[in-house]
C-alpha positions as CSV (number, residue, x, y, z in Angstrom):
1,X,99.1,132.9,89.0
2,X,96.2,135.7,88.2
3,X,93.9,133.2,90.2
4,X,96.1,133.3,93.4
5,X,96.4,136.7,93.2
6,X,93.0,137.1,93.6
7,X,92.7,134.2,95.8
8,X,89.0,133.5,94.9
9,X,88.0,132.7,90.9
10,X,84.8,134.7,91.3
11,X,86.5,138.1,91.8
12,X,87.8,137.9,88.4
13,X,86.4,140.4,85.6
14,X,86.8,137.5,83.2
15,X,85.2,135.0,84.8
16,X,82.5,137.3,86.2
17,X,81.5,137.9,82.5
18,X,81.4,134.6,81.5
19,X,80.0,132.9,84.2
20,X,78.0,135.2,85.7
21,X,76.4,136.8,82.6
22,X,72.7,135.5,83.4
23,X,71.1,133.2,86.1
24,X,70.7,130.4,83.9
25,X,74.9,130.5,83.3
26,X,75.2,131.3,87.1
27,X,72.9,128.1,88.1
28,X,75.0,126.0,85.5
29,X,78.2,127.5,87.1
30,X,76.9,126.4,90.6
31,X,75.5,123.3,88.9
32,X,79.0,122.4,87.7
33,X,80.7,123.7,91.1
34,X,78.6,120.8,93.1
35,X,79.5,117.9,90.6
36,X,83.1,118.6,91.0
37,X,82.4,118.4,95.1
38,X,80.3,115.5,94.3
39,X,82.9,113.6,92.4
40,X,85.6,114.5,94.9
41,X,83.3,113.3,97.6
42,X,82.4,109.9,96.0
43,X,86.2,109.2,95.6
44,X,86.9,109.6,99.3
45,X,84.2,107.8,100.8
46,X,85.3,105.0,97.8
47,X,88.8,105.2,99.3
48,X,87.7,105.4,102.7
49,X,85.4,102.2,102.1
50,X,88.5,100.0,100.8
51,X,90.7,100.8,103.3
52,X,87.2,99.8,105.5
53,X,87.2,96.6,103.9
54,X,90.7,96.0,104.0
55,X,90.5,96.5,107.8
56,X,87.4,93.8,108.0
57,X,89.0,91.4,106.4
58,X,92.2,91.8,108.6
59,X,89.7,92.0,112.1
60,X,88.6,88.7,110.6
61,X,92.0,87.5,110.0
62,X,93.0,88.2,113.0
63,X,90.0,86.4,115.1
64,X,90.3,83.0,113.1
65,X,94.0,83.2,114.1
66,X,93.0,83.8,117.8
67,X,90.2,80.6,117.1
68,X,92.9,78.2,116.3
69,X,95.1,79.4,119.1
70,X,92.8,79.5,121.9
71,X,91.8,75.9,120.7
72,X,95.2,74.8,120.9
73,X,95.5,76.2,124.2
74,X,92.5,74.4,125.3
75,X,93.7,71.0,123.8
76,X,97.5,71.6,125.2
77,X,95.7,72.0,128.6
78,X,93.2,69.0,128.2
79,X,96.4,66.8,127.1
80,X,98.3,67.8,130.6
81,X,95.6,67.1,132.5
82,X,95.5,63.5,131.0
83,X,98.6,62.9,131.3
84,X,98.9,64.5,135.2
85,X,95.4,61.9,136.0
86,X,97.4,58.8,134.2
87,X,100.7,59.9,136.7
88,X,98.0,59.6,139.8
């Protein structure tokens, strides 16, 4: 609730002295700060990258189901022209 308040974690007396005491605390702070953003980041691009696969493999669904069609297609057709040359 404090936190909201204040709308930003490094405004806070408390965490300003605990923190921010020395450089070498502030550069672990940062340090810390990017491996959250890090983490984060990695678990998005890992989501986005199985929805990515997900979407490959239905593309590729999708284009053997149009294979077999348009083969069908093309033997339906070759079978009516047969039969229209045996009518002649």
């Amino acid at each position: 609730m404090f936190a909201q308040k204040l709308l930003d974690c490094t405004k806070c007396e408390v965490f300003q002295k605990s923190c921010w005491r020395d450089p070498i605390t502030m550069t672990g702070e940062n340090f810390n700060n990017v491996m959250v953003l890090l983490e984060r980041k990695a678990k998005e691009l890992t989501s986005l990258n199985d929805l990515f696969q997900r979407h490959l493999e239905e593309k590729r669904e999708l284009e053997e189901a149009y294979q077999r069609l348009a083969e069908s297609i093309r033997s339906l057709a070759g079978m009516i022209e047969a039969s229209r040359q045996e009518k002649e």
